[in-house]
C-alpha atoms as a printed R data frame, in Angstrom:
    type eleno elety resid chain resno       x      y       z
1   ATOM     1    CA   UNK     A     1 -48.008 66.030 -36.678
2   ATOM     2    CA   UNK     A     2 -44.522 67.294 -36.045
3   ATOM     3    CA   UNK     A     3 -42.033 68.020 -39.334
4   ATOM     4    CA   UNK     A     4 -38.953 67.836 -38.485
5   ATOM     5    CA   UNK     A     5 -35.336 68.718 -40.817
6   ATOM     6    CA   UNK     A     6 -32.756 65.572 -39.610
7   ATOM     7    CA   UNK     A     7 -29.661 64.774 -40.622
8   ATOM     8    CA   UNK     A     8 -30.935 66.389 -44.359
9   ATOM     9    CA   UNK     A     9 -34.338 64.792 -44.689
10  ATOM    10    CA   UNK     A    10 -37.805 65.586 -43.555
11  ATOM    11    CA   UNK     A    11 -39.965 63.597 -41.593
12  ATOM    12    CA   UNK     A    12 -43.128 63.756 -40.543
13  ATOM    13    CA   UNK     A    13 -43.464 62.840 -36.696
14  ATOM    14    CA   UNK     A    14 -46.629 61.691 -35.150
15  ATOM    15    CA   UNK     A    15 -46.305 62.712 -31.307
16  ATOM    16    CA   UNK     A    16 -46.981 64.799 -29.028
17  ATOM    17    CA   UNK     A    17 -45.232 67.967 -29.365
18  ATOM    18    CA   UNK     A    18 -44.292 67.606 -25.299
19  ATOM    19    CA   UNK     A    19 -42.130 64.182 -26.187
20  ATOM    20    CA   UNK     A    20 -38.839 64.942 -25.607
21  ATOM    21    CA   UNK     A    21 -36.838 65.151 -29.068
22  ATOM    22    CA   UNK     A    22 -34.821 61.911 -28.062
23  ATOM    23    CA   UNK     A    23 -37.953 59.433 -28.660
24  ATOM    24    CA   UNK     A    24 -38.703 60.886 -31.519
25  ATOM    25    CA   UNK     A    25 -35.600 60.187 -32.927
26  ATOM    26    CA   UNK     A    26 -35.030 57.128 -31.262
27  ATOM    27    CA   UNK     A    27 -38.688 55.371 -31.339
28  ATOM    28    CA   UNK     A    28 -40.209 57.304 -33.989
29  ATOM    29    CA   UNK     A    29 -37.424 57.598 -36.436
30  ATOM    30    CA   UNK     A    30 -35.490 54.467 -35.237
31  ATOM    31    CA   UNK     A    31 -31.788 56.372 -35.340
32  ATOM    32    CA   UNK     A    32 -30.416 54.641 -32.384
33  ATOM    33    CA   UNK     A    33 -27.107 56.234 -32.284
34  ATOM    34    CA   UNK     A    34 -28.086 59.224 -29.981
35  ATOM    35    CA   UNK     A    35 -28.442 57.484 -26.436
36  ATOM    36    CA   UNK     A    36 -30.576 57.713 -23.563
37  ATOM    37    CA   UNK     A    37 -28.523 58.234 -20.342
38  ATOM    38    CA   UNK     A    38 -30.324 60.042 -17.202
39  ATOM    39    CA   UNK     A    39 -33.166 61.891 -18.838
40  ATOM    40    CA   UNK     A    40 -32.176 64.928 -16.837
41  ATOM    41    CA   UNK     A    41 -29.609 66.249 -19.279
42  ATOM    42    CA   UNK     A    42 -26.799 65.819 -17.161
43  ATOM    43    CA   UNK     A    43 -24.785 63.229 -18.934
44  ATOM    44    CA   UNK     A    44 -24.671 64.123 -22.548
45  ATOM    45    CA   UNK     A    45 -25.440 60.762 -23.929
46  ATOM    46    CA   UNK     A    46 -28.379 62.402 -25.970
47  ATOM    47    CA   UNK     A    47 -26.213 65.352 -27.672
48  ATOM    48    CA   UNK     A    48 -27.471 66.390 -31.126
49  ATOM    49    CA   UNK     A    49 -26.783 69.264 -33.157
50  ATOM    50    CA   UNK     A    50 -29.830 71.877 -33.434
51  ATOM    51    CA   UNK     A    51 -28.745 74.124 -35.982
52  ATOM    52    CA   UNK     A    52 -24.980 73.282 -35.383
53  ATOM    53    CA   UNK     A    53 -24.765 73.834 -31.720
54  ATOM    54    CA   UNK     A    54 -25.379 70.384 -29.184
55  ATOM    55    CA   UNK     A    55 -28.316 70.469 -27.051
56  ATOM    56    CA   UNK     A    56 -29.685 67.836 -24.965
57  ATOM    57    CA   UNK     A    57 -32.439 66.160 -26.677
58  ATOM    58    CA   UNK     A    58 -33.991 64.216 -23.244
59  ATOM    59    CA   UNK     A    59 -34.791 67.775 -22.638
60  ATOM    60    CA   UNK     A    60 -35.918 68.999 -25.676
61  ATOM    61    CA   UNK     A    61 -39.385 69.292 -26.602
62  ATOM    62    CA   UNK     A    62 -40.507 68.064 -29.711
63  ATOM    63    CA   UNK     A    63 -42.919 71.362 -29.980
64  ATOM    64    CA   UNK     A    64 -39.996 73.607 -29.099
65  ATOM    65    CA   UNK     A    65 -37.277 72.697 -32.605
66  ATOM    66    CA   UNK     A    66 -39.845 74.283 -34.955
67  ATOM    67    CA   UNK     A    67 -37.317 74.577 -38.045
68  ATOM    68    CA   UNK     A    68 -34.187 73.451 -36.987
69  ATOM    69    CA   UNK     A    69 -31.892 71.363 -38.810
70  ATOM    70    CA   UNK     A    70 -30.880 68.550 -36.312
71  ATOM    71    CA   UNK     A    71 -28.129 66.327 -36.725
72  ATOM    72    CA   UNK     A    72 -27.430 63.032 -35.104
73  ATOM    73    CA   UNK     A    73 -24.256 61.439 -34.433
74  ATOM    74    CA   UNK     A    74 -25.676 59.265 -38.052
75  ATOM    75    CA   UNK     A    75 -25.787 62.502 -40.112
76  ATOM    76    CA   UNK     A    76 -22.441 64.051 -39.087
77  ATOM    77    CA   UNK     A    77 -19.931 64.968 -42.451
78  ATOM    78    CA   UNK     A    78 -17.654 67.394 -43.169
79  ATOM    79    CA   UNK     A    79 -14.049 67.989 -42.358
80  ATOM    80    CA   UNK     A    80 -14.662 68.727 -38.658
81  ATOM    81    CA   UNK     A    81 -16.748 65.493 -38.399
82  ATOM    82    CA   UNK     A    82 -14.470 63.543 -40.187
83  ATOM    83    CA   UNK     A    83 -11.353 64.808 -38.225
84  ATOM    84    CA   UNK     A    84 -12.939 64.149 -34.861
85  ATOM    85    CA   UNK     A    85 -14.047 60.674 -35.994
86  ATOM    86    CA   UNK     A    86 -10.701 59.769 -37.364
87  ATOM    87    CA   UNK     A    87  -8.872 60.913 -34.038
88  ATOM    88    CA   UNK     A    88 -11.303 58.712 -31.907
89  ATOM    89    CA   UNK     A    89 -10.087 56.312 -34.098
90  ATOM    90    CA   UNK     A    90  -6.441 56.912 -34.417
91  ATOM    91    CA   UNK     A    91  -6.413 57.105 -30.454
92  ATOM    92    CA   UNK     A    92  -8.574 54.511 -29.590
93  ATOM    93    CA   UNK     A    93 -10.952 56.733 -27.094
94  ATOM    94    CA   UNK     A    94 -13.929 54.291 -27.257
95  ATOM    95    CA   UNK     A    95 -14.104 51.766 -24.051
96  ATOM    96    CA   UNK     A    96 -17.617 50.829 -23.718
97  ATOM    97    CA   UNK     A    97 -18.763 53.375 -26.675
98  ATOM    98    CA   UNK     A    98 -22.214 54.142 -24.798
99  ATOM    99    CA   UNK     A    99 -21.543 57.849 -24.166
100 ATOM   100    CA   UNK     A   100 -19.221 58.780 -27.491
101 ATOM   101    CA   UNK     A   101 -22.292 59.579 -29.783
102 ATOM   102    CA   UNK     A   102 -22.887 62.452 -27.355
103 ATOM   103    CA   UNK     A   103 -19.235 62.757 -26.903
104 ATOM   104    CA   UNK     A   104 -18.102 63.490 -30.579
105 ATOM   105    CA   UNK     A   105 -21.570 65.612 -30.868
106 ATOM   106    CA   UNK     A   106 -20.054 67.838 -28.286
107 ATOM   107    CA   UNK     A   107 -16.491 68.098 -29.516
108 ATOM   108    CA   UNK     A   108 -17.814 68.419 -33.460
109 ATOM   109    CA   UNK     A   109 -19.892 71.366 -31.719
110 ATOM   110    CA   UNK     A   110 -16.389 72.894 -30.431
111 ATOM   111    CA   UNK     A   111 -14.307 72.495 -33.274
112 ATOM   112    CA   UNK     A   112 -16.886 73.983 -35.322
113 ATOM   113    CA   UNK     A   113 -16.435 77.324 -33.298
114 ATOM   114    CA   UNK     A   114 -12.892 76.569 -32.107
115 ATOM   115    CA   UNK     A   115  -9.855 75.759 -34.551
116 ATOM   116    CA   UNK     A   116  -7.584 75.600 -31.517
117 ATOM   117    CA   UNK     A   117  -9.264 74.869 -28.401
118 ATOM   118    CA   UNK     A   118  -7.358 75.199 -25.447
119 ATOM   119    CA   UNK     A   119  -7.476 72.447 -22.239
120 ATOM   120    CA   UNK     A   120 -10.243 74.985 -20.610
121 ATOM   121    CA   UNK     A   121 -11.759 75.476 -23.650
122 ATOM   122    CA   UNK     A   122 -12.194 71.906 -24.037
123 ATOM   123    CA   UNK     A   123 -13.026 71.159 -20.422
124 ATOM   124    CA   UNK     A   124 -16.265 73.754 -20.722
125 ATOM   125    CA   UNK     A   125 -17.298 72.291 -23.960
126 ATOM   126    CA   UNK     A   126 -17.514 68.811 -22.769
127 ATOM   127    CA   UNK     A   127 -18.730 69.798 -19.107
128 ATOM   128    CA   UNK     A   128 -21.660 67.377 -18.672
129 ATOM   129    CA   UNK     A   129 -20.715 64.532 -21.108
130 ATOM   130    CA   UNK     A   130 -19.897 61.750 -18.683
131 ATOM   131    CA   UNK     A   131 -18.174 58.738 -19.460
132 ATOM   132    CA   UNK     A   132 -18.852 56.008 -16.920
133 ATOM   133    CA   UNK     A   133 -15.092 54.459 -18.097
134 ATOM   134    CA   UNK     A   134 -13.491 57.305 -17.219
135 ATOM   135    CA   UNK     A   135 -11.885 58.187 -20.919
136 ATOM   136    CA   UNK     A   136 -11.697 61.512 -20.199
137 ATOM   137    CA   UNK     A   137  -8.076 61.817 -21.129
138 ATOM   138    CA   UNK     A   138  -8.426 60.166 -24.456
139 ATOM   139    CA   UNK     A   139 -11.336 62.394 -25.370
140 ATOM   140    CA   UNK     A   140  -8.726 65.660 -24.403
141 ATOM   141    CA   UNK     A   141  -6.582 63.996 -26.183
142 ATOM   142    CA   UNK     A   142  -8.468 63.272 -29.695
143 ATOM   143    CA   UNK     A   143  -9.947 66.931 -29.649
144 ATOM   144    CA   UNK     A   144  -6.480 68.234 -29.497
145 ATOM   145    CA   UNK     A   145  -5.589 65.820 -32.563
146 ATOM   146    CA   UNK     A   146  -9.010 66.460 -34.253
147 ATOM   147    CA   UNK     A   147  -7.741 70.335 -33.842
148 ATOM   148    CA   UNK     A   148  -4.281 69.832 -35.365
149 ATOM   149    CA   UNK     A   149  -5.903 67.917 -38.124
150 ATOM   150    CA   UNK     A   150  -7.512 70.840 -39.095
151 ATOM   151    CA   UNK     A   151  -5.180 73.384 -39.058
């Protein structure tokens, strides 16, 4: 038996602490929102916040989060949430929508840090979030918005 602190609650998880964080949340939990892309953490389709910063959850052991506070894309709030999801909005970034939960986990992560990110600083932040659609732009675009929101 695994306890685990998500989006505010605790849970109770009965699995194997090897299972990879995503089933847990997804099979055990039944939060659908984070997605399974490759399983190799390499697309970013699985981003959750451990303790504020995005990690892969494919490739995070169940064993290894311990006390954490995880957040899924169904737990976000605050003004940095808020401003990200309302510039994905306002700019219409979404296409097919499979990859933005891990998307807007990964720019919520930068914001968080980074008032004011720069193109590079967004470009390194998102590095391994793929969008099969090709919204890349959009996504630059919406942090940037997200960003001025804030200020």
């Amino acid at each position: 038996m695994t306890t685990l602190t998500l989006n505010g609650r605790t849970y109770e998880v009965e699995a194997d602490p090897e299972m990879p964080l995503l089933w847990a949340i997804r099979d055990h939990l039944n939060l659908t929102g984070t997605k399974y892309g490759c399983g190799i953490a390499q697309c970013g389709a699985c981003t959750v916040h451990l303790d504020g910063q995005p990690v892969r959850a494919c490739q995070t052991r169940l064993g290894d989060v311990g006390a954490a506070k995880i957040t899924t894309i169904e737990g976000i709030s605050g003004p940095v949430a808020e401003a990200v999801r309302t510039a994905w909005r306002k700019l219409d970034v979404v296409q097919c929508g499979y990859c933005q939960s891990g998307q807007m986990m990964s720019a919520i992560g930068l914001l968080s840090d980074n008032k004011a990110p720069s193109d590079a600083d967004i470009d390194a932040a998102m590095d391994g979030n793929v969008c099969r659609c090709g919204t890349y732009q959009r996504i630059r675009a919406a942090i940037h918005d997200a960003a001025r929101s804030l200020a």
